[in-house]
N, CA, C and O atoms as a DFTB+ gen file, in Angstrom:
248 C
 N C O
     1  1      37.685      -1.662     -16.498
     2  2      36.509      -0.877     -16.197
     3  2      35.392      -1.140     -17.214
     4  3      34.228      -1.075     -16.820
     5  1      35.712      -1.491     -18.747
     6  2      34.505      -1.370     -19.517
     7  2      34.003      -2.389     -19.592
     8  3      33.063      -2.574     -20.366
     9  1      34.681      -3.704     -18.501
    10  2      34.075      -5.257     -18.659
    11  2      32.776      -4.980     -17.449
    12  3      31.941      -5.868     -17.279
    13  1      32.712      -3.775     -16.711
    14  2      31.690      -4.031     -16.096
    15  2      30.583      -3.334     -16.753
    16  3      29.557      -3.403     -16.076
    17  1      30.436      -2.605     -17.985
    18  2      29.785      -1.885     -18.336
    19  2      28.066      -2.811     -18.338
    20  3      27.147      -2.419     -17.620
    21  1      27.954      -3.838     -19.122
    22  2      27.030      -4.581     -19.446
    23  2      26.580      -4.841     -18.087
    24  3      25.392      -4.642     -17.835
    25  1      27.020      -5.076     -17.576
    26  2      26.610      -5.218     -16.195
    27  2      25.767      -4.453     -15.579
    28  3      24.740      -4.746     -14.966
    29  1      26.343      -3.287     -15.810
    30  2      25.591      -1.923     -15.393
    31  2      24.749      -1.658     -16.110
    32  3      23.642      -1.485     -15.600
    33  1      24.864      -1.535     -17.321
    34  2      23.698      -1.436     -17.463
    35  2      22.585      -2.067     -17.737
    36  3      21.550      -1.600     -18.214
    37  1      22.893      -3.452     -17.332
    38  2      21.545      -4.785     -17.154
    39  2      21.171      -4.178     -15.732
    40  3      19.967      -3.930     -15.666
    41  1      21.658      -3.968     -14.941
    42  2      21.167      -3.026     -13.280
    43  2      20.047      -2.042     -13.488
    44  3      18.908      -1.998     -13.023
    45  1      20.930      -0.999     -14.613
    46  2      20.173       0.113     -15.141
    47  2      18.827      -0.411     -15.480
    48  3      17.819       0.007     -14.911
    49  1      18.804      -1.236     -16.315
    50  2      17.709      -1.396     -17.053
    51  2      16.653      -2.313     -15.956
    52  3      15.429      -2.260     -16.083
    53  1      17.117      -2.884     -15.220
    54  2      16.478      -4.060     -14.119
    55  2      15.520      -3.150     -13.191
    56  3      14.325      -3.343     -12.969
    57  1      16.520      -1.880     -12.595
    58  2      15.979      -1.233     -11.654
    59  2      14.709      -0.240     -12.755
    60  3      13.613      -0.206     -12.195
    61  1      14.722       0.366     -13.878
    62  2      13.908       0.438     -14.715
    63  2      12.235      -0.035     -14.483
    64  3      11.073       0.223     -14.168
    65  1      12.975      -0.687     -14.812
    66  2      11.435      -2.254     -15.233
    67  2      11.005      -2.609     -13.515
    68  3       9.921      -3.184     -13.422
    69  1      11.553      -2.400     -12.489
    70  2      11.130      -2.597     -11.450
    71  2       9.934      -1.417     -10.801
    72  3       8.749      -1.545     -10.493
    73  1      10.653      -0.527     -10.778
    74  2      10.091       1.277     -11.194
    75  2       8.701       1.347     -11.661
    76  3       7.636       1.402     -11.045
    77  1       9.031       1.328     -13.087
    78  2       7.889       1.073     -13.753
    79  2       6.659       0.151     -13.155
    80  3       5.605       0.707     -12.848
    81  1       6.813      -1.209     -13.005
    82  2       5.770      -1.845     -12.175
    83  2       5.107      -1.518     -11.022
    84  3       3.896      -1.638     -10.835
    85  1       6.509      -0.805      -9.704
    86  2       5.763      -0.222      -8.650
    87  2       4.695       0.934      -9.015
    88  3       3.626       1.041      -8.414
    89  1       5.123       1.835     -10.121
    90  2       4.055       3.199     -10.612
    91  2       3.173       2.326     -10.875
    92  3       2.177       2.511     -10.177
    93  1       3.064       1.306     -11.683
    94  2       1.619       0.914     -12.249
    95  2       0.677       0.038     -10.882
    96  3      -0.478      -0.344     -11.066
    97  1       1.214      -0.110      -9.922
    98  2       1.053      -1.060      -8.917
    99  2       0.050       0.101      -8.083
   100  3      -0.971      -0.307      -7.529
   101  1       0.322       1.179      -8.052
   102  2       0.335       2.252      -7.370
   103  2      -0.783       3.200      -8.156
   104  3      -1.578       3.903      -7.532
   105  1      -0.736       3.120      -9.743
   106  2      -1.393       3.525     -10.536
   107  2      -1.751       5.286     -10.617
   108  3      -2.733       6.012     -10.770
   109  1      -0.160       5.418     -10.389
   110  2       0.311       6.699     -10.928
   111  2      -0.243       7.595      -9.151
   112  3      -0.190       8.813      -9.321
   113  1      -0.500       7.394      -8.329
   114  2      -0.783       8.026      -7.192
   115  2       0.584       8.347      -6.470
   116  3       1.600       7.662      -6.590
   117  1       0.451       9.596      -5.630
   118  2       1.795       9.692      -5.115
   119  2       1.629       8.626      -3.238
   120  3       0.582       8.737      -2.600
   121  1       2.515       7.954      -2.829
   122  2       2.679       7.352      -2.326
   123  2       1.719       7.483      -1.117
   124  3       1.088       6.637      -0.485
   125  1       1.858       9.307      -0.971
   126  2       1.337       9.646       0.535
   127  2       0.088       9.889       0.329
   128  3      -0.579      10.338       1.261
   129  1      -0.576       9.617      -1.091
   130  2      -2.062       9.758      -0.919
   131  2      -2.654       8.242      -0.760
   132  3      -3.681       8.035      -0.113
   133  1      -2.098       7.456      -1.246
   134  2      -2.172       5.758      -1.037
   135  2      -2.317       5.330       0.189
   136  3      -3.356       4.844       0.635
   137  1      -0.622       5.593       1.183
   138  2      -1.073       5.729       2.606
   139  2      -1.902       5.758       3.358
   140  3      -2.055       4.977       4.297
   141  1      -2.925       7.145       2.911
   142  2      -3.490       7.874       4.200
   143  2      -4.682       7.796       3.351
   144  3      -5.366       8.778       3.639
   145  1      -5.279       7.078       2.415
   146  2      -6.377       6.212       1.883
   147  2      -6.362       4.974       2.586
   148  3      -7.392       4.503       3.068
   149  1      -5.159       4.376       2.678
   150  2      -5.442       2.637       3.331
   151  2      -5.756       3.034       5.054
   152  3      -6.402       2.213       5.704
   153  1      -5.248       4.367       5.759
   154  2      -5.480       4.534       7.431
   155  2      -7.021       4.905       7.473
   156  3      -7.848       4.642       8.346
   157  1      -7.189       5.695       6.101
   158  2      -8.956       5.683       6.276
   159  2      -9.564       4.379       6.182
   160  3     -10.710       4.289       6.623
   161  1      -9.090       3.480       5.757
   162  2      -9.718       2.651       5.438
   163  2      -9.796       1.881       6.895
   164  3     -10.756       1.417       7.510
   165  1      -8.656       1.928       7.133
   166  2      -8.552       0.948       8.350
   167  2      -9.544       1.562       9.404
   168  3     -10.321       0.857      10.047
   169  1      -9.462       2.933       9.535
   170  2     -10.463       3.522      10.714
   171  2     -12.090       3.229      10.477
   172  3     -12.977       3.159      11.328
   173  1     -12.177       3.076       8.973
   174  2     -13.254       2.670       8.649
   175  2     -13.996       1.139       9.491
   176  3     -15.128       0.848       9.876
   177  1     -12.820       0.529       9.493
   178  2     -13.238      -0.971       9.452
   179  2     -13.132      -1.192      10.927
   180  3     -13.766      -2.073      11.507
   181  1     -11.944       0.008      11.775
   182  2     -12.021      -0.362      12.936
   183  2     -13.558       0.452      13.912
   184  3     -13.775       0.113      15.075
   185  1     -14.378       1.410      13.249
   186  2     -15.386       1.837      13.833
   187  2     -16.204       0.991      13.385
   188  3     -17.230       1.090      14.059
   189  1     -16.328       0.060      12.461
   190  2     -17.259      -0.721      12.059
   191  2     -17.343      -2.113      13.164
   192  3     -18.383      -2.731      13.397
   193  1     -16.137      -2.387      13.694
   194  2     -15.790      -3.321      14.480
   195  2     -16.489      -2.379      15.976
   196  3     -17.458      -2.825      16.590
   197  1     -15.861      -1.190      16.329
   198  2     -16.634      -0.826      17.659
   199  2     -18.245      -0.603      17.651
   200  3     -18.926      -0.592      18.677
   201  1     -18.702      -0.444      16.457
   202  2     -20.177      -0.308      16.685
   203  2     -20.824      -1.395      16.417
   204  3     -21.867      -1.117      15.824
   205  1     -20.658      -2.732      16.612
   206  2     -20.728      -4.110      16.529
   207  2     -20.880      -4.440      18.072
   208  3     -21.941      -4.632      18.668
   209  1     -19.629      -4.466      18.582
   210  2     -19.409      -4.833      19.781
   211  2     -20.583      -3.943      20.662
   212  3     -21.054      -4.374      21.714
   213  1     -20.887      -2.924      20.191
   214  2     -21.509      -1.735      21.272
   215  2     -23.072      -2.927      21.199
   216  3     -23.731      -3.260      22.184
   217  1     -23.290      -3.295      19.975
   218  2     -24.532      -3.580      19.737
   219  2     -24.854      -4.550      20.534
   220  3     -25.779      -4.510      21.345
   221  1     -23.889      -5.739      20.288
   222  2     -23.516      -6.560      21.008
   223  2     -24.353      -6.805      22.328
   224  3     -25.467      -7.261      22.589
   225  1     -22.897      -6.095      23.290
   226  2     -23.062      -5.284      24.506
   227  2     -24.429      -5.108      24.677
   228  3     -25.096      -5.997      25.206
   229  1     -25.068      -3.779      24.187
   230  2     -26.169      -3.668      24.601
   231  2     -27.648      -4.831      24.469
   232  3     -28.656      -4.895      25.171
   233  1     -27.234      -5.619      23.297
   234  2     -27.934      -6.809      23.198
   235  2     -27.895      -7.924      24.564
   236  3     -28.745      -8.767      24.850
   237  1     -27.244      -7.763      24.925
   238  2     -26.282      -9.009      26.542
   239  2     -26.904      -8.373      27.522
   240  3     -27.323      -8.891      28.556
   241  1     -26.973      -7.245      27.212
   242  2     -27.808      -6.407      28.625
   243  2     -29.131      -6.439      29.073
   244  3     -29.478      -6.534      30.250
   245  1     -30.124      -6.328      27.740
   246  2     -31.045      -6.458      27.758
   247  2     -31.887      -7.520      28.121
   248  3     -33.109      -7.396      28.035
């Protein structure tokens, strides 16, 4: 049993240091405010895309 110890705790310490990077990746935000910042974003970009096309459109018409 104690030959796997080192083992474990190179895991321990691996999953650690992995941890750590995702928080800083993330920059201390909780996950679900990150989320539902990137869906604003996207709605952002997708009304930016429909009021293009509208312009468009009404440009073709004229």
């Amino acid at each position: 049993m104690f030959e796997y110890l080192p083992l474990i705790a190179f895991q321990i310490a691996f999953a650690a240091a992995g941890m750590t990077i995702l928080y800083r990746i993330v920059r201390g935000k909780p996950l679900s405010e990150r989320i539902e910042s990137l869906s604003h974003t996207r709605r952002d970009l997708l009304g930016q895309a429909d009021r293009a096309g509208a312009r468009r459109r009404r440009a073709s018409t004229a």
